[in-house]
NUROTOR-445545 format. One record per residue (C-alpha): residue number from 1; residue in three letters; y, x, z. Coordinates in pm, whole numbers, plus 50000, padded with zeros to 5 digits. Each point is the difference from the previous one (the first is absolute). Example, Ala and Ser with C-alpha at 12.3 -4.5 7.8 and 13.67 -1.06 7.14 Angstrom:
2
(r 1 'ala' (49550 51230 50780))
(r 2 'ser' (50344 50137 49934))
This chain:
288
(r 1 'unk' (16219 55849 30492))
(r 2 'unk' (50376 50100 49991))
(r 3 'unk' (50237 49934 49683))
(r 4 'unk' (50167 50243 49818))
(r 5 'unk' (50383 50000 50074))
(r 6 'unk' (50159 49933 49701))
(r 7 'unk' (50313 50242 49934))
(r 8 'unk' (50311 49996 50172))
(r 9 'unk' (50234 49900 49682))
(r 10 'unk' (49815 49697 50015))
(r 11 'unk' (50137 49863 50329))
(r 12 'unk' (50110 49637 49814))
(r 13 'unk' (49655 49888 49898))
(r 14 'unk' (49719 49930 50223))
(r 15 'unk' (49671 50290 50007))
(r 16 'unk' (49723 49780 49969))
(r 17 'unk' (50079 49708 49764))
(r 18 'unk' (50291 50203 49805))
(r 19 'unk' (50195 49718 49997))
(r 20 'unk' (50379 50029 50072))
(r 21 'unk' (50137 49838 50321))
(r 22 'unk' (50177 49671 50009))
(r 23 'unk' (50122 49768 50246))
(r 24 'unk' (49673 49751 49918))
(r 25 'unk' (49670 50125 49962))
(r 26 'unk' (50059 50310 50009))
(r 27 'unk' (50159 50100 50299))
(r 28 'unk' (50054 50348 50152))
(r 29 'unk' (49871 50054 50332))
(r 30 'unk' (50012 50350 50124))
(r 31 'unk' (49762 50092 50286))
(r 32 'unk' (50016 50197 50311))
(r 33 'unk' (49849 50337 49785))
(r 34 'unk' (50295 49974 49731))
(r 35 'unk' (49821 49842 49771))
(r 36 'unk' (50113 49734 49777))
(r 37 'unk' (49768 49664 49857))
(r 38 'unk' (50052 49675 49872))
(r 39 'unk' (49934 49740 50230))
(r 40 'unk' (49737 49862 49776))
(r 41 'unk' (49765 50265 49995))
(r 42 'unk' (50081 50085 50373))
(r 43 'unk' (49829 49652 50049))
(r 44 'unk' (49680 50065 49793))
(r 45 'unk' (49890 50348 50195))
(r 46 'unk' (49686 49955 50135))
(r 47 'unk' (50103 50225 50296))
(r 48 'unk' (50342 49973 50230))
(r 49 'unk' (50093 50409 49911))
(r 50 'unk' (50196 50159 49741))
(r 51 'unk' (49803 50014 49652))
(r 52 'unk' (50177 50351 49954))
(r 53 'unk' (49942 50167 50364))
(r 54 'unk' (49781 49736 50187))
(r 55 'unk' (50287 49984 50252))
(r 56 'unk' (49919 49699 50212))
(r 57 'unk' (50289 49705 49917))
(r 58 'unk' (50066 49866 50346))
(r 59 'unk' (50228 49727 49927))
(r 60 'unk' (49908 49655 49829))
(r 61 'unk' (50092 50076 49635))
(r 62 'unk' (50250 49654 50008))
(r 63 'unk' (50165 50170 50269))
(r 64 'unk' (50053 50314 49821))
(r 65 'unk' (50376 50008 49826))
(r 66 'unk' (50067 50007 49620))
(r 67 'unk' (50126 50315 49897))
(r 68 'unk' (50338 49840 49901))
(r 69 'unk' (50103 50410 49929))
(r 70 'unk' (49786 49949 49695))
(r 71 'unk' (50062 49661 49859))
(r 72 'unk' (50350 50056 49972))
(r 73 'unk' (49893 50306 49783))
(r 74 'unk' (49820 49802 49738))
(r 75 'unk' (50248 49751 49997))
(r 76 'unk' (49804 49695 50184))
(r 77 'unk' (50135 49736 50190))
(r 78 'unk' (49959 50134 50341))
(r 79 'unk' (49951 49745 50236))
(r 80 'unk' (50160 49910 50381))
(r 81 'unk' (49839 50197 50228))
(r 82 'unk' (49855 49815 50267))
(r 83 'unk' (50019 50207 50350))
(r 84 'unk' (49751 50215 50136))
(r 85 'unk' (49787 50016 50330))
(r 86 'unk' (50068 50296 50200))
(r 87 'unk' (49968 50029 50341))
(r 88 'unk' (50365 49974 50117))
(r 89 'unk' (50355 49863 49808))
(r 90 'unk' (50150 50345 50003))
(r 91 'unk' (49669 50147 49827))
(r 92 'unk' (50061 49713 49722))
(r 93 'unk' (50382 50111 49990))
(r 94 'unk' (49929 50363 49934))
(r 95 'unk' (49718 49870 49721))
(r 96 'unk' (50241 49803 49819))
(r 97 'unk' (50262 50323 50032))
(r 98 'unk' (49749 50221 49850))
(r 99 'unk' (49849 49714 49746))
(r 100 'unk' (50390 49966 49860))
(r 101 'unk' (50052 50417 49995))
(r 102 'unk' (49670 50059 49787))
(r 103 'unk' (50088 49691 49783))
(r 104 'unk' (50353 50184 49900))
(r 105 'unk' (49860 50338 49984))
(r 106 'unk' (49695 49825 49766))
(r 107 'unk' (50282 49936 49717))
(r 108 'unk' (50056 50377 49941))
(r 109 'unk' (49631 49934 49806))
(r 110 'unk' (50149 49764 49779))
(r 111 'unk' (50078 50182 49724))
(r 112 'unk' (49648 50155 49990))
(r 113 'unk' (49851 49691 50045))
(r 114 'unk' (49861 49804 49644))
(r 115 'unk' (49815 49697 49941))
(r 116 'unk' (49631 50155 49981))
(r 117 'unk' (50113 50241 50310))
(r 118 'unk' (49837 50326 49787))
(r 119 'unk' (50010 50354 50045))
(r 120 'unk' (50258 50064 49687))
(r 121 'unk' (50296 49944 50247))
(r 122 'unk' (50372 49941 49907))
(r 123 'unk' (50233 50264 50052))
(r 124 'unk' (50122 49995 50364))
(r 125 'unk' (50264 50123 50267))
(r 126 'unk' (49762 50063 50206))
(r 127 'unk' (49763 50320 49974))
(r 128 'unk' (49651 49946 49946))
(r 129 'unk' (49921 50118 50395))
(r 130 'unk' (50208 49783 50094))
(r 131 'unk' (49890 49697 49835))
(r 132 'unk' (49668 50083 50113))
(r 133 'unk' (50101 49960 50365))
(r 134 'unk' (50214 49710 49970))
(r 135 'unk' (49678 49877 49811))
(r 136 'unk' (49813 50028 50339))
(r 137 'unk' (50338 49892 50245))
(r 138 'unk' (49924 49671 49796))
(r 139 'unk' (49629 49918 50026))
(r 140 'unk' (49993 50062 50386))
(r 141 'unk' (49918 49702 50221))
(r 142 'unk' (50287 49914 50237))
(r 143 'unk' (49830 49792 50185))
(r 144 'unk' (49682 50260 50090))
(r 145 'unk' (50031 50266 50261))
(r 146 'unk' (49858 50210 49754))
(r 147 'unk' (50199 49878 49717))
(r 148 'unk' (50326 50075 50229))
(r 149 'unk' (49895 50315 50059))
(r 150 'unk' (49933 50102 49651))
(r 151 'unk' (50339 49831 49873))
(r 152 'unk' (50168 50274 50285))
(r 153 'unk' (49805 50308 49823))
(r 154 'unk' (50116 49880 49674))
(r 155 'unk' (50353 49939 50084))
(r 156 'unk' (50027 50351 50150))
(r 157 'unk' (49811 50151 49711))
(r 158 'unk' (50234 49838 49777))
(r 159 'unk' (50309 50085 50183))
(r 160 'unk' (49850 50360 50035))
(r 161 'unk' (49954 50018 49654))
(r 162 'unk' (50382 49823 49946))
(r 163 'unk' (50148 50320 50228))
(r 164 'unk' (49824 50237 49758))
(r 165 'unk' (50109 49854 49634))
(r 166 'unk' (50320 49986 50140))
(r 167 'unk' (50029 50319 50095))
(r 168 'unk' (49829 50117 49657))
(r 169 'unk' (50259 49787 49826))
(r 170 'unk' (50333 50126 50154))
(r 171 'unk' (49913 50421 49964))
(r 172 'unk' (50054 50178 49689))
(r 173 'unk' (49669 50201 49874))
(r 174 'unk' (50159 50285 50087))
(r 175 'unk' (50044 49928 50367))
(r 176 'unk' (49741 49844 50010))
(r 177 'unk' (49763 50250 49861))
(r 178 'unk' (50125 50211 50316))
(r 179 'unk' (49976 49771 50252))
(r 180 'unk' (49641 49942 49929))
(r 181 'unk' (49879 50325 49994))
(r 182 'unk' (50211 50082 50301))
(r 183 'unk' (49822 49745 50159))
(r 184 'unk' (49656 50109 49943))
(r 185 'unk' (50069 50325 50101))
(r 186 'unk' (50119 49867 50318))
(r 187 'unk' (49719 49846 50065))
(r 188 'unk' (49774 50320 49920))
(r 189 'unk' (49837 49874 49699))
(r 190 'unk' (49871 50151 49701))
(r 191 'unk' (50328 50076 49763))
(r 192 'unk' (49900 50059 49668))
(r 193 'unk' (50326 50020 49835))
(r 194 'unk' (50126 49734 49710))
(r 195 'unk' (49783 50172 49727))
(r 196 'unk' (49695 49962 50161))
(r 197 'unk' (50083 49684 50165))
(r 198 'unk' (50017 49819 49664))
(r 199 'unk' (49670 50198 49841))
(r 200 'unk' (49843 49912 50283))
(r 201 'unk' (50084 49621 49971))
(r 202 'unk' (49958 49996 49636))
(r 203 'unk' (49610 50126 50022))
(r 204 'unk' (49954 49713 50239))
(r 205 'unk' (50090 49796 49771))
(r 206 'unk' (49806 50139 49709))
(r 207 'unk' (49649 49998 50198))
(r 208 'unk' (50062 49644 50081))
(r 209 'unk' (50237 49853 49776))
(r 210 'unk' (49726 49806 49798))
(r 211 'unk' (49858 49816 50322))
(r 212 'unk' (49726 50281 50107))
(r 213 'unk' (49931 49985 50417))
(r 214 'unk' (49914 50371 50110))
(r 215 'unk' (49998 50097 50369))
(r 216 'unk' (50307 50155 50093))
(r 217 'unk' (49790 50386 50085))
(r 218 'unk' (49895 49967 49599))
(r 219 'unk' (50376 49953 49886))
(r 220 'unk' (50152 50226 50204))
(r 221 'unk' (49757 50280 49870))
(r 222 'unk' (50077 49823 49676))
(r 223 'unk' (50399 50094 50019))
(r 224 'unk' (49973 50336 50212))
(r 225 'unk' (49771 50143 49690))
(r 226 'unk' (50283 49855 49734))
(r 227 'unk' (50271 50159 50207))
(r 228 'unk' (49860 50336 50075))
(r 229 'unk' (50065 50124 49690))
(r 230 'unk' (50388 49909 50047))
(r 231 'unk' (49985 50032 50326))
(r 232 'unk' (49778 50235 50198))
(r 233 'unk' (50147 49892 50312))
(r 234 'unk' (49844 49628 49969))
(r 235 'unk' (49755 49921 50255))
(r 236 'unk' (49759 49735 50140))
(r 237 'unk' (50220 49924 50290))
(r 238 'unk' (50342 49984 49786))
(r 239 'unk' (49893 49772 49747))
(r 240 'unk' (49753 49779 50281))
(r 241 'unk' (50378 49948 50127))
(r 242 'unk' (50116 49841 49712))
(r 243 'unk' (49659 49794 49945))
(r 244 'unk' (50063 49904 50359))
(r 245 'unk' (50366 49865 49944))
(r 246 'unk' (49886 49800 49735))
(r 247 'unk' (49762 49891 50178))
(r 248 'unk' (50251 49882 50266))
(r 249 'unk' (50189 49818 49782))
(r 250 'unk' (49732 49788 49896))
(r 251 'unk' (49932 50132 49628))
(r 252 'unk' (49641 50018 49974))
(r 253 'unk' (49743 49694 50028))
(r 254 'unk' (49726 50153 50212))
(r 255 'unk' (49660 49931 50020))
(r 256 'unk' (49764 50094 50258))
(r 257 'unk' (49656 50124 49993))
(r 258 'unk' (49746 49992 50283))
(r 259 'unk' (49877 50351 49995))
(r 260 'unk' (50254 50142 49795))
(r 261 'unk' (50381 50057 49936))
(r 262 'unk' (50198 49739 49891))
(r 263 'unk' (50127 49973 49649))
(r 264 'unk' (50404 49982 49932))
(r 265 'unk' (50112 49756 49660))
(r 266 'unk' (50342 50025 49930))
(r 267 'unk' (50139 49676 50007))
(r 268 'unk' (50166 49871 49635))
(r 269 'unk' (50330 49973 50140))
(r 270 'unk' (50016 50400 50044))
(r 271 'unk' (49817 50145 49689))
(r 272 'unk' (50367 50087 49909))
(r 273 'unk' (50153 50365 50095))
(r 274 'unk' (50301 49798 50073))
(r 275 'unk' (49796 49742 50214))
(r 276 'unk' (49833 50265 50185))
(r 277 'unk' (50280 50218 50037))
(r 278 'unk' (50234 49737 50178))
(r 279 'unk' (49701 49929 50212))
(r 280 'unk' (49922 50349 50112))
(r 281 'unk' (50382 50094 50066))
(r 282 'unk' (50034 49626 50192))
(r 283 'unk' (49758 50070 50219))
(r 284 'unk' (50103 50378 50064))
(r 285 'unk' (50336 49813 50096))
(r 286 'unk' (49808 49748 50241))
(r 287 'unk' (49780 50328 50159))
(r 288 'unk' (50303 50200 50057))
């Protein structure tokens, strides 16, 4: 039976015995699904597969790396890395390229990082999208096929997402404002003008602001009906267009049901207009 994931703000402490890596008995060994165990409790599984995913673990655990990326974040002692087994010297070359890149990039966490590795984080230069991918960059398994190619999705997410805030951060509101809708109408998608825009994004946020999962046909009758009023122009297809970019930019936690629609939770991170905002016009930005 699989084992709930435990949050990504608490990437310093290991999911199934809570106890905070260390260079000693407490290890971190990331596996080729991206997830992230002490080395004790990798050792007492009954089965060789991911507690979290059952993802089979194909490598001997010994032979499996310490995520150095991480002990350097909780201030251990992180210890000499002994060299890997890959199938050629070049392959082992590029690893220990990549190992040394994540490793640097990893201390851009630091100042979110505390001793019990909790949720209440430390203010940080980095947004909280962005720590959340950098989160994931961290955990993958380098020396997996799979964990190689999940460390490439999250380094192009993250520089993806890098391009964006960047581009966020050096236009005035003004222009920016423009741009935006400029580029949605370019693309022939529903404009519904700055008003409406932020009404619309607003009753999002009050039908799920206090951690209620509806499926995304029930809130976006839910905002049409709270526009119409305002706006008699609203429609399904409008607002489903906003749901959707949220939806794109990874706001809601959805569940799925078997014979039935799936339910969308905003995430706690984005029960903010401000939040939700940035993460609407970001991903505007990244679809344009």
């Amino acid at each position: 039976m699989p084992v709930q994931a435990a949050q990504w703000t608490e990437f310093l402490s290991c999911p199934i015995c809570y106890n905070e890596f260390d260079s000693r008995s407490h290890q971190p060994i990331s596996l080729g699904c991206s997830h992230t165990v002490c080395k004790t409790c990798l050792h007492k599984l009954h089965r060789k597969a991911c507690p979290f995913d059952q993802t089979p673990i194909s490598t001997d655990i010994d032979l499996l790396p310490v995520n150095c990326a991480l002990l350097q974040l909780v201030g251990a002692l992180v210890p000499d890395v002994p060299p890997v087994s890959l199938s050629s010297a070049t392959d082992v070359e590029h690893y220990e390229v990549c190992r040394l890149c994540v490793e640097e990039l990893a201390l851009y966490l630091k100042p979110i990082s505390s001793a019990k590795a909790v949720a209440n984080l430390t203010p940080s230069m980095l947004s909280r999208p962005m720590q959340r991918k950098l989160v994931t960059l961290v955990n993958c398994q380098l020396v997996e096929e799979e964990g190689r190619v999940r460390a490439v999705r999250a380094a192009r997410s993250l520089g993806e997402r890098t391009v964006t805030e960047l581009i966020l951060q050096h236009q005035n509101p003004q222009q920016l404002s423009a741009n935006l809708w400029a580029a949605v109408r370019a693309r022939g998608c529903q404009f519904l003008g700055p008003a409406m825009q932020e009404d619309a994004l607003k009753l999002v946020l009050l039908a799920l602001e206090d951690g209620s999962a509806l499926s995304r046909k029930v809130l976006v009758l839910f905002v049409v009906q709270k526009l119409e009023a305002r706006f008699p122009q609203a429609s399904k297809t409008s607002i489903g267009h906003v749901v959707q970019l949220l939806y794109r930019a990874s706001c809601f936690k959805v569940t799925k049901r078997d014979e039935d629609s799936s339910l969308m939770q905003l995430k706690e991170e984005f029960r903010t207009y401000e939040a939700l905002r940035r993460e609407h016009d970001a991903q505007t930005v990244h679809t344009a």
